[in-house]
C-alpha positions as CSV (number, residue, x, y, z in Angstrom):
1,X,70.1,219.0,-67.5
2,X,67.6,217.6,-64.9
3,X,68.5,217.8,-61.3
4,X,66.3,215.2,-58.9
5,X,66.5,215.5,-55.3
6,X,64.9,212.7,-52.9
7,X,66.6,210.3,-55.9
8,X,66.3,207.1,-54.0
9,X,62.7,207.5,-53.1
10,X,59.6,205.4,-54.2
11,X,59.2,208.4,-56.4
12,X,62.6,209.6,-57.4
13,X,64.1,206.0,-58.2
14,X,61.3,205.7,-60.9
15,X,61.1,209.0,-62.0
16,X,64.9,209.3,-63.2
17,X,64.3,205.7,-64.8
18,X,62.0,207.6,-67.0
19,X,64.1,210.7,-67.7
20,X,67.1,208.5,-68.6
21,X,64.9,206.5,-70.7
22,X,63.7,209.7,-72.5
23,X,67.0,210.7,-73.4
24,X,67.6,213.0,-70.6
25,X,70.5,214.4,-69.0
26,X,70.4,213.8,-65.0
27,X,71.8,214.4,-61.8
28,X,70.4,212.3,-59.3
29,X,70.6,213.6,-55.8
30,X,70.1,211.9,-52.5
31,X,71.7,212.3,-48.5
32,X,73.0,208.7,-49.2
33,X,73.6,207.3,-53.0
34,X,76.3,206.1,-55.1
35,X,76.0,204.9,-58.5
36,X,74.7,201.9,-58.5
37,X,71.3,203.4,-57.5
38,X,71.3,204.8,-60.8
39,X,71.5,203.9,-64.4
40,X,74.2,204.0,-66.0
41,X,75.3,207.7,-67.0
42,X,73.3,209.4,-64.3
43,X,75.9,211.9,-62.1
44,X,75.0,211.4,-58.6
45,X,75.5,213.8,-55.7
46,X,75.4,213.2,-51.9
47,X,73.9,216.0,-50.2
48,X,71.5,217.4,-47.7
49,X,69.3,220.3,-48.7
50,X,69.0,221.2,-45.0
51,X,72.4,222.4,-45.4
52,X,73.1,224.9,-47.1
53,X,76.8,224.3,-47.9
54,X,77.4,222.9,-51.3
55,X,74.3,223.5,-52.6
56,X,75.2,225.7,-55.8
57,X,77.4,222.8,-56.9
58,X,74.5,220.9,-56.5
59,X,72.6,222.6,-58.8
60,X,75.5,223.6,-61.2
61,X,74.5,223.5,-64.9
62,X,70.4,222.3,-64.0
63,X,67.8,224.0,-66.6
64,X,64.6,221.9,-64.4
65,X,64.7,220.4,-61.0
66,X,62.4,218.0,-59.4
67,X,62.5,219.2,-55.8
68,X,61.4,217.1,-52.9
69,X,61.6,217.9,-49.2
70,X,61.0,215.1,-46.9
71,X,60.1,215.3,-43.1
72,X,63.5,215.3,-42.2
73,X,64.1,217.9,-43.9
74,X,61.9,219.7,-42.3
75,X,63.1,218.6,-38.8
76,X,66.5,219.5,-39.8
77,X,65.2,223.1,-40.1
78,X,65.5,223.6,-43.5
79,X,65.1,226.4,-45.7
80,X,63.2,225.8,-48.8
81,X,63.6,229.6,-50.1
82,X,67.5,229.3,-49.9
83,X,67.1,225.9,-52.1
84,X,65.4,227.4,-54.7
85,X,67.9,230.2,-54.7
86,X,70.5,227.8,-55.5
87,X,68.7,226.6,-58.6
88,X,68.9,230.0,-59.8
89,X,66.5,230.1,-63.2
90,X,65.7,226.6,-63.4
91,X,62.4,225.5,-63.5
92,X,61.2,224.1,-60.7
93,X,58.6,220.9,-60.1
94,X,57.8,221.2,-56.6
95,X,56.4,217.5,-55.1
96,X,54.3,219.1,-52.8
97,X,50.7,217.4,-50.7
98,X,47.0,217.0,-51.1
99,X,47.0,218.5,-48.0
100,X,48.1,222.1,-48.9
101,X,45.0,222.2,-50.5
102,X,42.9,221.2,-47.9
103,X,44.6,223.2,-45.6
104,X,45.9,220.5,-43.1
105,X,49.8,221.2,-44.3
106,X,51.2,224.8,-44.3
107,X,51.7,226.5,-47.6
108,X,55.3,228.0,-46.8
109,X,57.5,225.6,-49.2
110,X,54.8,226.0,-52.1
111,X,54.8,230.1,-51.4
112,X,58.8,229.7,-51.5
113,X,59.0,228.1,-54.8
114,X,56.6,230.2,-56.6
115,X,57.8,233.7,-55.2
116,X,61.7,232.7,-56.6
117,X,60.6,231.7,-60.5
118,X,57.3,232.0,-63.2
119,X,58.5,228.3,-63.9
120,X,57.2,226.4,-61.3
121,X,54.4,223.5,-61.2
122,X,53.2,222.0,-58.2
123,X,52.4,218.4,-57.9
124,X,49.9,217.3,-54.7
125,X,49.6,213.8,-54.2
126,X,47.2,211.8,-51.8
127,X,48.2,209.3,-50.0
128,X,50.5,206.8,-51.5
129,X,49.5,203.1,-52.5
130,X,53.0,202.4,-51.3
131,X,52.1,203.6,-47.9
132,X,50.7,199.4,-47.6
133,X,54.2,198.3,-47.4
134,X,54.3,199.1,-43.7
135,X,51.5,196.0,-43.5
136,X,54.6,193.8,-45.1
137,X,55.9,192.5,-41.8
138,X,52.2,191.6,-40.2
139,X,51.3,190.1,-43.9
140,X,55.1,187.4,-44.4
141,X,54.4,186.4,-40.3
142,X,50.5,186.1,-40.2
143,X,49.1,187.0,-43.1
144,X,46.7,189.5,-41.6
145,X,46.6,193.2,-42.2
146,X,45.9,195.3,-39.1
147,X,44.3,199.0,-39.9
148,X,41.9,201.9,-38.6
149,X,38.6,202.8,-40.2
150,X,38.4,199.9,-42.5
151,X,35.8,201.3,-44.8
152,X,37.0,204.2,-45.2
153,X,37.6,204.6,-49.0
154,X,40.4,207.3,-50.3
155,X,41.6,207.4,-53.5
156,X,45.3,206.4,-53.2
157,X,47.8,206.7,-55.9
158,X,50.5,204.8,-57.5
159,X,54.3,206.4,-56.6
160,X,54.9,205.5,-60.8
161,X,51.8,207.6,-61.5
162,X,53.5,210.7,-59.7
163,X,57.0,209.8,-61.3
164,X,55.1,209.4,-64.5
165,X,53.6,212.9,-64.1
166,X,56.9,214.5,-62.8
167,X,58.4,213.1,-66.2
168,X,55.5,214.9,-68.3
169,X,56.1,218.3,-66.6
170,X,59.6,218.1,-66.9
171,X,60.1,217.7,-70.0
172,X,57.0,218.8,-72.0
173,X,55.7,222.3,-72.6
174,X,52.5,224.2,-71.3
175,X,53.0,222.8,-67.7
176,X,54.5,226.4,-66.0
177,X,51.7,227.8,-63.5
178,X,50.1,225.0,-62.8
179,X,49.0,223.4,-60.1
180,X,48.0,219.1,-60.3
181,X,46.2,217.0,-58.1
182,X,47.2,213.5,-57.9
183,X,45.1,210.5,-57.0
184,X,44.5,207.2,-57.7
185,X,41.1,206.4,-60.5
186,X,38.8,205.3,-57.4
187,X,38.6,205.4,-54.0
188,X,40.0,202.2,-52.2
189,X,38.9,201.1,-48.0
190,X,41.6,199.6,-46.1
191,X,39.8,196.4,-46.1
192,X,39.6,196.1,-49.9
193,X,43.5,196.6,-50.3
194,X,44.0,193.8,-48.0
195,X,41.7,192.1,-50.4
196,X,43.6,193.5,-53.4
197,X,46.7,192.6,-52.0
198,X,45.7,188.8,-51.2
199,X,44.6,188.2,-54.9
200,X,48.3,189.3,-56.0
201,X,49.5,187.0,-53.2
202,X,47.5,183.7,-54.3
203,X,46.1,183.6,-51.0
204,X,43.6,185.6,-49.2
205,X,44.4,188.0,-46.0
206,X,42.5,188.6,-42.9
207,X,41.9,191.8,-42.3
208,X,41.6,193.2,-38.5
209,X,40.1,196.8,-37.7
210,X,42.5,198.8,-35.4
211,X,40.2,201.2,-33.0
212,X,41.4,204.4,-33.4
213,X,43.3,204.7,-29.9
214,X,44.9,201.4,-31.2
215,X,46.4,203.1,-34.0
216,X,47.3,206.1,-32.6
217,X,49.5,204.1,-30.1
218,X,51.0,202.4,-33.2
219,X,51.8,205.4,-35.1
220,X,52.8,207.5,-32.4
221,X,55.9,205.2,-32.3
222,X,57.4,206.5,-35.4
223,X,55.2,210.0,-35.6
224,X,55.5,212.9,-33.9
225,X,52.1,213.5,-32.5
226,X,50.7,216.3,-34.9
227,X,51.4,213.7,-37.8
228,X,49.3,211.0,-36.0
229,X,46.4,213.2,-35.2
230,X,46.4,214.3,-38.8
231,X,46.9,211.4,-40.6
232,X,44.3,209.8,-37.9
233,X,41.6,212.2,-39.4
234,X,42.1,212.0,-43.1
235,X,41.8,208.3,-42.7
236,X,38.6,208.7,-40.8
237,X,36.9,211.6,-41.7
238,X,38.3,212.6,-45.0
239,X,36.8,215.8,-46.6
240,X,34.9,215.7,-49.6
241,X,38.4,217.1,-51.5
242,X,40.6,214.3,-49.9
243,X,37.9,211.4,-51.1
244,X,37.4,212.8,-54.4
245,X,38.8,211.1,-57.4
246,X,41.2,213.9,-58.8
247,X,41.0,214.2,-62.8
248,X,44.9,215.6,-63.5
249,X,46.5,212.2,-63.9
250,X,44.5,211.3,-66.9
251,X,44.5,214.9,-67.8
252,X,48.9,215.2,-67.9
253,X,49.1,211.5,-69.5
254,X,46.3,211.0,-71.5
255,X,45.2,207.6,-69.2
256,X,43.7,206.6,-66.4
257,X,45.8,206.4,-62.9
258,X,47.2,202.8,-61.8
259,X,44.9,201.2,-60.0
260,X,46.0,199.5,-55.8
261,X,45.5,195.9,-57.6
262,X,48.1,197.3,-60.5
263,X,50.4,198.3,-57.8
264,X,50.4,195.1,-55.6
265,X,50.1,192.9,-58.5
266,X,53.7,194.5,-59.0
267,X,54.6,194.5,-55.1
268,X,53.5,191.3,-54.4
269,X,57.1,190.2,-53.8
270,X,58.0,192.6,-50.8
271,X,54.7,190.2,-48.9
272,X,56.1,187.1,-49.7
């Protein structure tokens, strides 16, 4: 049996769409969810990892778990080793960052996870094609998309890609140990997804460069201020690593990543 935390996610929602279609057994796992977030047959299981009551039953019976552990986990003060311990032997599938690589995010939940089991695979996204949604307001009022560093390409990927991959490692063989990189199959500006985003609208968008003191004030209303001035630099002076076109999609699913148009092409209503 599969257990997936963050089950309501842009991730999780897709990935135990694929695991049910496969045939699996799952337990779908989210702070709020009831069944009707799942297919049918899917347990579901209300709970906070950041607390560490209840937490066996939530892992009762699992042989793999897809563990995510958002930001508020982390504010909550969570404790990523005693999660693990609660999976006991499973294997584990830690959805993890780009950025432990690079050395912006800490290492201390990827450490955790593979000092409790041999069975662990990490996945590191980049940053998400999903992340455009937050333009969805700007886009159904004015039609204009308002971003920093508008020329800036980074190679973002599709949330289906990662659930895609998570699916792979969960339930195929030869994926213990190892460590993926997940990107999109090119590099993509701000200024182009607005573009991209306008063709799967019917209608083009007008794009309008933030100056970077304009979107820290933006984001610094829903980021704490060591998120802003991170996020801040990768979108403007991404390292070689972060702009670099990642070769683990294709090399887990034998195809090339999504592509943004792919993804807004099937987004377009959430614009409209």
């Amino acid at each position: 049996m599969i257990v997936v935390t963050g089950a309501t996610g842009n991730v999780g929602r897709l990935l135990v769409e694929n695991l049910v279609t496969a045939g699996e057994e799952v337990t779908a796992v989210s702070r709020r969810i009831s069944p009707s977030d799942v297919p049918e047959g899917v347990r579901t299981v209300r709970a906070d990892l950041a607390r560490t009551e209840g937490l066996n039953e939530v892992f009762a019976g699992a042989d793999r778990v897809f563990l995510l552990t958002s930001g508020e986990f982390m504010a909550a003060g969570g404790d990523v080793a005693e999660v693990v311990a609660a999976a006991g032997d499973a294997g584990i599938v830690l959805l993890s960052s780009q950025g432990v690589g690079t050395g912006r995010h800490a290492p201390a939940f990827e450490e955790a996870v593979k000092a409790a089991s041999p069975k662990w695979t990490v996945l590191r996204p980049g940053g998400f094609a999903s992340n455009a949604f937050q333009w969805a307001p700007a886009i159904r009022a004015d039609r204009v998309v308002a971003a920093p560093f508008g020329d800036v390409a980074l190679p973002v990927i599709d949330p289906a890609d990662i659930a895609d991959v998570a699916a792979a490692v969960l339930t195929e063989p030869g994926h213990h140990g190892r460590t993926y990189v997940l990107t999109g199959p090119e590099p993509i500006s701000p200024r182009r997804q607005a573009a991209d985003l306008g063709d799967a609208l019917g209608e083009p968008l007008r794009f309008t460069e933030l100056s970077e003191d304009e979107a820290r004030a933006a984001m610094s209303e829903f980021m704490p201020p060591v998120v802003v001035e991170a996020t801040l630099s990768i979108l403007g002076k991404p390292t070689e690593d972060e702009a670099r076109v990642s070769p683990d999609v294709e090399k887990v699913l034998g195809r090339p990543g999504r592509t943004f148009a792919d993804w807004a092409a099937r987004n377009a209503a959430a614009f409209k």
